[in-house]
VOGU-3710 file (C-alpha; in Angstrom, 3 decimals, decimal comma):
1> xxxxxxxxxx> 22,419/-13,066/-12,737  20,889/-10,649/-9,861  17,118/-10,328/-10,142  17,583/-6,878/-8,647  18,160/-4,136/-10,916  17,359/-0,925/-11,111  15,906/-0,690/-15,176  14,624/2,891/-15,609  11,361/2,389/-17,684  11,316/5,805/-19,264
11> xxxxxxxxxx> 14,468/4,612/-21,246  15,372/0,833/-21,257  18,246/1,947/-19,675  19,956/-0,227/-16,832  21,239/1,531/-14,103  22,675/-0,882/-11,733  22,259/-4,238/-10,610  22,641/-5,631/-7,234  24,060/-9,470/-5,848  21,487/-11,309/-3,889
21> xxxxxxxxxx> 22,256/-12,380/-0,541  24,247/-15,479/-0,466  22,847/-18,373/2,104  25,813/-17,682/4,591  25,344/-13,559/4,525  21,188/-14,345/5,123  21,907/-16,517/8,009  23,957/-13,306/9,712  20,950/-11,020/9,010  18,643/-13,176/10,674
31> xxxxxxxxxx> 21,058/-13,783/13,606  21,923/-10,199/13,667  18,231/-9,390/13,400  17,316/-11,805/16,436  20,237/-10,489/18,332  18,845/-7,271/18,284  15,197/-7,635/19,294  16,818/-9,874/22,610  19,293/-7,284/23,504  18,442/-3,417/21,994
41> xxxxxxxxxx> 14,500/-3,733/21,753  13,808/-5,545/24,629  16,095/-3,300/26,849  15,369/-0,140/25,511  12,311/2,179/26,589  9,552/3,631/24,030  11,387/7,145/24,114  14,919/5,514/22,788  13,037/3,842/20,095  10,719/7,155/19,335
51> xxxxxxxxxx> 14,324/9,083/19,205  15,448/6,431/16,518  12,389/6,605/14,659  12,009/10,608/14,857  15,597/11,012/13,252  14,306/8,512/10,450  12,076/11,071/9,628  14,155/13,526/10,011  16,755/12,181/7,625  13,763/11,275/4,557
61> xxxxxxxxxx> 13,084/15,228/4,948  16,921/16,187/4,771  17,027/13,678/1,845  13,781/13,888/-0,014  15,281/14,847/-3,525  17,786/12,249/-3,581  15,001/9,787/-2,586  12,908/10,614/-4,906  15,226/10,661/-7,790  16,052/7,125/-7,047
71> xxxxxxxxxx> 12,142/5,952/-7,097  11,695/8,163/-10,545  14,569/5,714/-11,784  13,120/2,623/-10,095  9,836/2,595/-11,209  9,256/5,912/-13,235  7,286/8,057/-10,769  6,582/11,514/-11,495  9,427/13,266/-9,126  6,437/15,726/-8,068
81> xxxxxxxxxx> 4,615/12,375/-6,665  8,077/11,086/-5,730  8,797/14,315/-2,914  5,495/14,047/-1,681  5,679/10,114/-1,077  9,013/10,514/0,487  7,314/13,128/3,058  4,280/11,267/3,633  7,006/8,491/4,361  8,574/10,844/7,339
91> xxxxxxxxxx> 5,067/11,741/8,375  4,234/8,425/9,086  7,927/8,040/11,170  7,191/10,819/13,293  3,554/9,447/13,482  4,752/6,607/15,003  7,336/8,551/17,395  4,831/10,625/18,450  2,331/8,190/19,955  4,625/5,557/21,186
101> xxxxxxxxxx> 3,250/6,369/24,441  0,060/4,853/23,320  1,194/1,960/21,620  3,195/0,509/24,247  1,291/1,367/27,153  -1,326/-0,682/29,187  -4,767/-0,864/28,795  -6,730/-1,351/31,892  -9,737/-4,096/32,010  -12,322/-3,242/34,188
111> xxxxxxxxxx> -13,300/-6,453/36,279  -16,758/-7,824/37,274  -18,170/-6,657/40,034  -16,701/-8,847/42,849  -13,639/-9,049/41,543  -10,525/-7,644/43,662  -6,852/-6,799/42,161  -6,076/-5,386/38,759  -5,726/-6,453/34,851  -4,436/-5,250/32,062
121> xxxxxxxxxx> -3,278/-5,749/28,428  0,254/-5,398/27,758  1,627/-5,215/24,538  5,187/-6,832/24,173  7,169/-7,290/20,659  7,180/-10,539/18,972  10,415/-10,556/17,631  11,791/-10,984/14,046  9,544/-9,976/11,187  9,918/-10,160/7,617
131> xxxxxxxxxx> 8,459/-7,513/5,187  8,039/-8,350/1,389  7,831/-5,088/-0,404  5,827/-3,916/-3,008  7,725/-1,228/-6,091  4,499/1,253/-6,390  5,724/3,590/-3,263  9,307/2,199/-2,194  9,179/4,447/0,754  5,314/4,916/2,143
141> xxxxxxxxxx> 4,998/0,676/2,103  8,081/0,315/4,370  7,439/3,612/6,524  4,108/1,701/7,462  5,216/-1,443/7,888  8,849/-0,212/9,937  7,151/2,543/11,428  4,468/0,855/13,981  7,131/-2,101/14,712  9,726/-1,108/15,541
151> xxxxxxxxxx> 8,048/1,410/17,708  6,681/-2,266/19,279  10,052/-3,838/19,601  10,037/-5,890/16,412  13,173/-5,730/14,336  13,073/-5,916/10,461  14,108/-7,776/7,748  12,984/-5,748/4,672  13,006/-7,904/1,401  12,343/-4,869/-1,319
161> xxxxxxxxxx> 10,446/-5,501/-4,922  13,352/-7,052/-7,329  13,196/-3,408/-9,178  13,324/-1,334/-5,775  17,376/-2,502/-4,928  18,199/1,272/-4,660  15,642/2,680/-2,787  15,303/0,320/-0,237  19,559/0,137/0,494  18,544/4,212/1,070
171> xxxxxxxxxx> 16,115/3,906/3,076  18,045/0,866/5,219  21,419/3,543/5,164  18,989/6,030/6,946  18,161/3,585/9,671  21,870/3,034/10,205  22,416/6,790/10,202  19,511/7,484/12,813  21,381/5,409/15,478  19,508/2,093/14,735
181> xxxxxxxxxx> 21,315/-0,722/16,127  22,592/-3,406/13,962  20,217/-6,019/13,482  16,838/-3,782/13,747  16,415/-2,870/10,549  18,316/-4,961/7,572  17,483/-5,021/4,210  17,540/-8,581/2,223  18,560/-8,740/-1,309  16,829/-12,635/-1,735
191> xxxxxxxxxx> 15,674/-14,863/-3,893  11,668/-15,940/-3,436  13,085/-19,698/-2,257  15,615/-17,852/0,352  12,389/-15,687/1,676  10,158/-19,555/2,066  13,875/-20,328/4,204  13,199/-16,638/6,470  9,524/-17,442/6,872  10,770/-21,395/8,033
201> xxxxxxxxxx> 13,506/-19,899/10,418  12,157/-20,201/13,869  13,559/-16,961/14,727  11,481/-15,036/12,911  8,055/-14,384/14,080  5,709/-13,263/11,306  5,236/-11,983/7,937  4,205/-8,863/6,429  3,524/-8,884/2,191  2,084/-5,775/-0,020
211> xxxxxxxxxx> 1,778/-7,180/-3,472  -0,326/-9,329/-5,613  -3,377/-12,401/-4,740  -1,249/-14,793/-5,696  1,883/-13,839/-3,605  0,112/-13,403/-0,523  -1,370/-16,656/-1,285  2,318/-18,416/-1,375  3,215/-16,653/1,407  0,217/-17,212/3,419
221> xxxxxxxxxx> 0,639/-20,954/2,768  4,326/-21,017/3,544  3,266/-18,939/7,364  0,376/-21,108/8,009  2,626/-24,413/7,211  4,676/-22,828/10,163  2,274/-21,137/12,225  3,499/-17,232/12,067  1,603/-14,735/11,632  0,929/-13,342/8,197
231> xxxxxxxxxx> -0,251/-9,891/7,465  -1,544/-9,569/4,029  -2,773/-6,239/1,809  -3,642/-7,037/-1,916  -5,141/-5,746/-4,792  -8,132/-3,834/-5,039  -10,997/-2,893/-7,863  -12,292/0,227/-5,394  -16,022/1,395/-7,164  -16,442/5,552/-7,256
241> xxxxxxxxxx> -20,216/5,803/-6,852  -21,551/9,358/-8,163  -25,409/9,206/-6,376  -25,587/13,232/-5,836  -23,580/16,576/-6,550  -23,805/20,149/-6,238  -20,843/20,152/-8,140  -20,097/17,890/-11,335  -17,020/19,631/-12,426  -15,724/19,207/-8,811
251> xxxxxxxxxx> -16,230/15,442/-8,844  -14,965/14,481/-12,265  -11,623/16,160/-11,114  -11,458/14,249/-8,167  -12,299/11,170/-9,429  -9,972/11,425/-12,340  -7,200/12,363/-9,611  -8,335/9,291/-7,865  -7,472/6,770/-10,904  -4,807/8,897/-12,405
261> xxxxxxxxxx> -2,582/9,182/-8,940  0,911/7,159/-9,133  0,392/6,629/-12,854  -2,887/4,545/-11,878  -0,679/2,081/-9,669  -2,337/2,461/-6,611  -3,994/-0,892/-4,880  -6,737/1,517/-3,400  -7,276/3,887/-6,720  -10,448/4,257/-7,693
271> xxxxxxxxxx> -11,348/1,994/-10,715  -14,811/1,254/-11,349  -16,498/4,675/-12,021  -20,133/3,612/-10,653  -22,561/6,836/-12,163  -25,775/7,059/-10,898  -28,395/7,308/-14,308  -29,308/11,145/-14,454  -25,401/11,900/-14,082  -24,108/9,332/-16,327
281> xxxxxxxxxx> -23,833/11,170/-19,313  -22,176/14,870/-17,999  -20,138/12,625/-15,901  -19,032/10,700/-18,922  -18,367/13,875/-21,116  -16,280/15,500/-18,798  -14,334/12,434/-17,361  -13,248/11,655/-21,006  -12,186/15,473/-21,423  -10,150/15,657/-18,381
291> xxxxxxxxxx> -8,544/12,242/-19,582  -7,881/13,538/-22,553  -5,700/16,644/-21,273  -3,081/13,676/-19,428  -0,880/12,224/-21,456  1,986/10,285/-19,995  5,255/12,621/-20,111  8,797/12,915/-18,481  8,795/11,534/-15,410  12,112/13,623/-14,462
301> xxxxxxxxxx> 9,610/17,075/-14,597  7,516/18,537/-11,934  5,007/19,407/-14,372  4,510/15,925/-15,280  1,153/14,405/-13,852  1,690/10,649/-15,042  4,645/9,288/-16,398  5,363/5,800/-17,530  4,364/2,491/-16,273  6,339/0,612/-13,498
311> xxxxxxxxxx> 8,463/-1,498/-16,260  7,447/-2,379/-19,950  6,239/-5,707/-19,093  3,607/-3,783/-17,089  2,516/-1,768/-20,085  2,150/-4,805/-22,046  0,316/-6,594/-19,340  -2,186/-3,851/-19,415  -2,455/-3,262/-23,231  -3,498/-7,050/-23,090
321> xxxxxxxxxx> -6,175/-6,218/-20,512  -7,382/-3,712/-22,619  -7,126/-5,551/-25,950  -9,018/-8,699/-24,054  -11,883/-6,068/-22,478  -12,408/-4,764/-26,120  -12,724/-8,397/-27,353  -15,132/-8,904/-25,125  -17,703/-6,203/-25,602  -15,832/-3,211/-24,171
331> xxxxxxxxxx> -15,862/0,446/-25,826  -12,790/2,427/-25,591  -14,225/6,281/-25,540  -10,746/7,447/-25,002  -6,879/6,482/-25,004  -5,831/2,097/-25,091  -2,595/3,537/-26,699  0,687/1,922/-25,638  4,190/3,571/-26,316  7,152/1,740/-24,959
341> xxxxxxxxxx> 6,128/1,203/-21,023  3,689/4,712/-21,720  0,198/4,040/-22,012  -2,709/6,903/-22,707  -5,115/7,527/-20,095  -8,000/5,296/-20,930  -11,974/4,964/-20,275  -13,805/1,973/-20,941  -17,470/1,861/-21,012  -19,681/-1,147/-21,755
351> xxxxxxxxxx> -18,393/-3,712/-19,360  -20,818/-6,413/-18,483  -20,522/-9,595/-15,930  -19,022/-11,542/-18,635  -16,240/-9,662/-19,421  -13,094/-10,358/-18,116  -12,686/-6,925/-17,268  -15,552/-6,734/-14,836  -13,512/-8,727/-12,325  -9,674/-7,602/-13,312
361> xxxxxxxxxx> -8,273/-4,920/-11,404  -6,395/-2,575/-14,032  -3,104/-1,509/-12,340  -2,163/1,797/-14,819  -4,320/4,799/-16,483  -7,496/2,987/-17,107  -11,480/3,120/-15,855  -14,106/1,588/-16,220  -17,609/3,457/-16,039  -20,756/1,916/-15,508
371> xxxxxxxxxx> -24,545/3,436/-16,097  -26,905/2,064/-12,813  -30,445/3,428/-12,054  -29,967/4,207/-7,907  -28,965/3,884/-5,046  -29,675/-0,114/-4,628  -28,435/-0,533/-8,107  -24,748/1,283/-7,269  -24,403/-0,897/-3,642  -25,145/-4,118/-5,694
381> xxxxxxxxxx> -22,320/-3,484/-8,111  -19,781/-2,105/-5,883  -20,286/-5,017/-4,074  -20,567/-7,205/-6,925  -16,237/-7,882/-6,887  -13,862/-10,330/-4,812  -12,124/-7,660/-3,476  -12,769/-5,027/-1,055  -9,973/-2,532/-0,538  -11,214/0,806/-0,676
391> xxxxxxxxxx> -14,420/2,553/-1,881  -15,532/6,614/-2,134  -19,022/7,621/-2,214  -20,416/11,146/-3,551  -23,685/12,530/-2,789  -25,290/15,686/-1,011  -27,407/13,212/1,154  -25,587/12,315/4,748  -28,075/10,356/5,568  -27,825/8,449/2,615
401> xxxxxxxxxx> -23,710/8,608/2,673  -24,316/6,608/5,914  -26,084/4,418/4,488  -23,733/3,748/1,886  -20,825/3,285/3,638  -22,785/0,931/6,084  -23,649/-1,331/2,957  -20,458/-1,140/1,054  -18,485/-4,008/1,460  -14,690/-3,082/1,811
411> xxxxxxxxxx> -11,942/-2,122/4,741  -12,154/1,773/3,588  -15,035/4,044/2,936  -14,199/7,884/1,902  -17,238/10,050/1,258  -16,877/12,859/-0,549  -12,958/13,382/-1,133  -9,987/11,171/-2,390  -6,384/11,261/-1,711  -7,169/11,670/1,837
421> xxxxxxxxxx> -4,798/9,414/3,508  -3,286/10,258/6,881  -1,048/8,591/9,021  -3,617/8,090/11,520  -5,930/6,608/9,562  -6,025/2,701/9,070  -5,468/1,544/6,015  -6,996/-2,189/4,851  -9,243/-4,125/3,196  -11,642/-7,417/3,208
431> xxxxxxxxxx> -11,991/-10,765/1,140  -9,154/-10,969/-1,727  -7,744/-8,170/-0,626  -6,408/-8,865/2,586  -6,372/-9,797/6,186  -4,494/-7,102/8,045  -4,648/-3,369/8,555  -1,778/-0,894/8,257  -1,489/2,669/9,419  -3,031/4,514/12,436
441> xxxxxxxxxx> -3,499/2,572/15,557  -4,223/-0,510/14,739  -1,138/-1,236/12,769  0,882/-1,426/16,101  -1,343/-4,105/17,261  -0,457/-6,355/14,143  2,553/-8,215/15,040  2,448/-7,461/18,927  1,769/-10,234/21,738  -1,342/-8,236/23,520
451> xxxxxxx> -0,333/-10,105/26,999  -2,840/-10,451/30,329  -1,417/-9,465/33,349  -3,936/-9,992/35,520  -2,766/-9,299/39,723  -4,559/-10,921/42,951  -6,546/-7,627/45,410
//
């Protein structure tokens, strides 16, 4: 039986399922893949591939409803979130298209003094990559892995999450439909042993993996063992620290927005609610006020602002989080009520260092708050996690915001707003939760041979 099926998780209901790739039909994608990055990428200039990857956009913008209908019966995302992931998605594309010109171009070194001639970097595609997909946004995770590479010169195989079969076929037909050649952009129906056989092939060049510590940890072993590149981006536990305001009312809606975005299944939503003490308490009152106007509803309306969990194994998973936290010394002020794969916006107060919950990241509706006296206090316990995705700082102070951000430990720092990713902004973290960067600039120079040419005066 196929591990890919599309299982809607506001129902039960099955949609489809979908055959994995047998051995033979993998061995043609690869082939197909490699074929394409010797002959079509190598051959073609920046604007061809820009054209390709402009008409990708395009084509998510001329599609958007049907796309996001498919991820609201994938994974049960609010169709409001669903159209505005899908256009992020194109933004990203045309991103990409847009500054091709700076990608692929040279960057000059300026000798010593003394020396005659000329150098410069040149960046030159690596080849065959493969991309193992996360199921939280089906279409911004590949749009910023495809985007930047094949703008390079890489060609893609694209193995999707097992419930994200539907999605990612779209979003593979749209390549097709753009005037991609075949071979640079296929998507993989596999099984986890046939994607340790991809990562083996010699053919393929490096490795690209959005999902959990201990899958980036298998596939980090399995590119290591064969010396490809891996790119990794994990979970994250990102702290909210409230030092200053002008403007409580202001905050608490953004940092509720900030957990409470894709149903709380966001690696970089804020999580650990960090208050400074003269704050706590308003804070506290009016976070667990605005929580308690969300409840999880039909994820098929607009007016829906969270809808059900990914699957109903992932509601479980979290309910047991929760149960565990409260075991352990944890107060729930609001919600820990699971209904099916629904589960009630929750706040959790009370966690200390020996709580299980202190280190967990909580992917769905739930935050954790903590009391701490200043400014020291906050840095120490944002800092006090193994991972370091993302972070967001509030205060009225710039000096102290840039002090802050200098002392927080993580790949992102946002000061003063949320939800304020952009496609040319890089998007990454540190320690357990990653090793590579994404998005803006610096994505492009991921899976890219950055090669000397240096010429005699």
């Amino acid at each position: 039986m196929s591990s890919y099926a599309v299982v809607d998780p506001a129902t039960g209901e099955t949609h489809a399922t979908y055959p994995t790739l047998t051995d033979q039909e993998l061995e043609q994608a690869i082939a197909s893949a490699d074929s394409a990055h010797r002959g079509w990428s190598r051959s073609s200039t920046p604007a061809e591939r820009a054209a390709v990857i402009h008409r990708v956009a395009e084509l998510h913008r001329e599609r958007r409803q049907e796309l996001a209908d498919i991820a609201v019966r994938e994974m049960g995302k609010p169709v409001g979130d669903a159209l505005g992931e899908v256009d992020f998605a194109a933004d990203i594309y045309d991103y990409y298209a847009d500054n091709i010109d700076k990608i692929t171009g040279d960057t000059p070194i300026d000798l010593v003094e003394g020396s005659a001639g000329t150098a410069v970097i040149r960046r030159a595609s690596l080849g065959v990559l493969l991309g193992i997909m996360p199921w939280n946004f089906p279409y911004y995770q590949i749009a910023r892995f495809a985007g930047p590479n094949v703008a390079v010169g890489n060609t893609i195989l694209l193995k999707p999450a097992p419930q994200c079969p539907e999605s990612s076929t779209a979003v593979a037909t749209i390549f097709a439909d753009a005037g991609a050649p075949e071979g640079l952009y296929t998507n993989i129906l596999i099984t986890d042993d046939q994607a340790s056989t991809v990562i083996a092939d010699p053919r393929v060049q490096g490795v690209s993996l959005t999902g959990s510590e201990r899958a980036g940890a298998a596939v980090a072993a399995q590119a290591g063992q064969h010396l490809k590149k891996v790119a990794l981006e994990l979970g994250g536990s990102d702290p909210f620290i409230v030092l200053s305001t002008d403007d409580l009312d202001s905050v608490v809606t953004d940092a509720a927005n900030a957990r409470l975005d894709n149903t709380g299944q966001s690696c970089n939503g804020a999580k650990r609610f960090i208050i400074v003490d003269d704050l706590y308490d308003a804070f506290l009152e009016k976070f667990v006020a605005e929580f308690s106007t969300v409840t999880p509803g039909d994820p098929t309306s607009e007016d829906t602002k969270i809808g059900p969990l990914s699957s109903l194994t992932a509601a479980e998973r979290l309910a047991d989080q929760v149960d565990r936290a409260v075991a352990q010394g944890a107060k729930i002020v609001v919600g820990g009520e699971r209904d099916g794969a629904r589960y009630t916006p929750t706040v959790l107060t009370d966690v200390e260092a020996g709580n299980d919950a202190y280190r967990e990241e909580f992917f769905g509706p739930v935050a954790v708050v903590h009391r701490v006296a200043d400014e020291a206090a906050a840095i120490e316990l944002a800092n006090d996690t193994p991972f370091g995705l993302g972070s967001y700082v509030y205060t009225t102070d710039p000096e102290q915001a840039e002090r802050v951000a200098n002392a927080i430990e993580a790949g992102m720092v946002y000061v003063n707003c949320v939800l304020a990713d952009s496609p040319e902004l890089p998007f990454g973290g540190v320690r357990r939760s990653g090793t590579s960067r994404e998005m803006g600039l610096l994505a492009a120079d991921e899976f890219v041979n950055k090669k000397l040419v240096r010429i005699a005066g």
